[in-house]
N, C-alpha and C positions, 0 to 999 in steps of 0.2 A: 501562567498562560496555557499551561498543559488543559487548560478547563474548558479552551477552546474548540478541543478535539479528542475532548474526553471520550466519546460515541467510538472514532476510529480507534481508538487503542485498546475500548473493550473488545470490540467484534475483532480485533487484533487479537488481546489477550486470549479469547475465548478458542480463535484458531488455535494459535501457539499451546494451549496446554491441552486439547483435546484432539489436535491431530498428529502424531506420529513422522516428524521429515518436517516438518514446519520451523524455519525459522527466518529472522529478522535483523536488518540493521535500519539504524533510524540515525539520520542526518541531517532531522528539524532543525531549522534555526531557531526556531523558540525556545530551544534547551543548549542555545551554544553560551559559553563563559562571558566573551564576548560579542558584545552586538553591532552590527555596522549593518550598511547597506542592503550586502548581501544575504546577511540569516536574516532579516526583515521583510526580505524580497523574497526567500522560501522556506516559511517558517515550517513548514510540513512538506517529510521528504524521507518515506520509507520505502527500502526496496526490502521484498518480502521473498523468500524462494521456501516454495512448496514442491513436496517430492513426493505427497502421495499424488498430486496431479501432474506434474510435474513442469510447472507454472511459477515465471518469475513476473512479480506485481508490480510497483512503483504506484506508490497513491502518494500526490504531493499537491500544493497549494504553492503556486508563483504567481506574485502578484495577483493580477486577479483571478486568474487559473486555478479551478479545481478539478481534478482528472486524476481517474484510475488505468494505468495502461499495463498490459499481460503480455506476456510472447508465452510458447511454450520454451522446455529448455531440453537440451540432450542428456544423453544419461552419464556427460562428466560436468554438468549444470551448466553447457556454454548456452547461450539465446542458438534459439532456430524456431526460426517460419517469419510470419509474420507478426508485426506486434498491433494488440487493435486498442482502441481507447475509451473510455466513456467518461464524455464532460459533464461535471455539476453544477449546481446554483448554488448550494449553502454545505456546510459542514454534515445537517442531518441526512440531507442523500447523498453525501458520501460516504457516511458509514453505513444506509441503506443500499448501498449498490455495492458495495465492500461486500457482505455480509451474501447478499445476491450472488453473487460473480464467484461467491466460494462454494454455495450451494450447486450451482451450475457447474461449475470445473468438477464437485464430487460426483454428481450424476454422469456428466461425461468421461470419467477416470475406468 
C-alpha cells in the first residue's frame, strides 16, 4: 500500500537525507500490524520536525482529507504561533505542495 504514497515519502526521503535537523515519525495506518477502522480511516499520518526551519509538518490523509498543516516551533521544539494548512485533491499534490512548502520555509529560514 506504501505504493500509494510512494511521491510523499520521496520528497520525504529526499528532505531527510539532504537537510541537516530533519527528522520524522510516521504513524500511517497503512504500515500498522493490525488493521481496524481506525488505521483505514488514516492511513497516512507523518509528523515531520525540521530545524533548519524550524518547522513542524503533519502531512496526513483522513478519510477523505488530504492536508499538509505547519506551525513554526521554538527552540526546545514545542509548537508556537499559528498553525496554517494546505488542502489537496490527490496524493500527487500532496507531494507537490510537500516538496513546495519546503522550498518556501528554506527561502524563508
Amino acid at each position: 500500500m506504501m505504493k500509494k504514497y510512494r511521491e510523499v515519502y520521496k520528497v520525504l526521503e529526499r528532505r531527510w537525507q539532504t537537510v541537516r535537523g530533519c527528522s520524522f515519525r510516521d504513524f500511517s495506518g497503512w504500515n500498522a500490524a493490525q488493521q481496524s477502522y481506525i488505521t483505514r480511516y488514516r492511513p497516512l499520518w507523518l509528523i515531520i520536525e525540521d530545524r533548519a526551519t524550524m518547522q513542524r509538518i503533519w502531512v496526513t490523509h483522513q478519510g477523505q482529507d488530504m492536508e499538509i498543516t505547519y506551525a513554526a516551533m521554538d527552540g526546545q521544539g514545542r509548537n508556537s504561533g499559528e498553525s496554517r494548512r494546505i488542502r489537496c485533491t490527490s496524493k500527487a499534490q500532496l507531494a507537490q505542495e510537500l516538496e513546495g512548502l519546503f522550498s518556501r520555509l528554506d527561502v524563508a529560514a
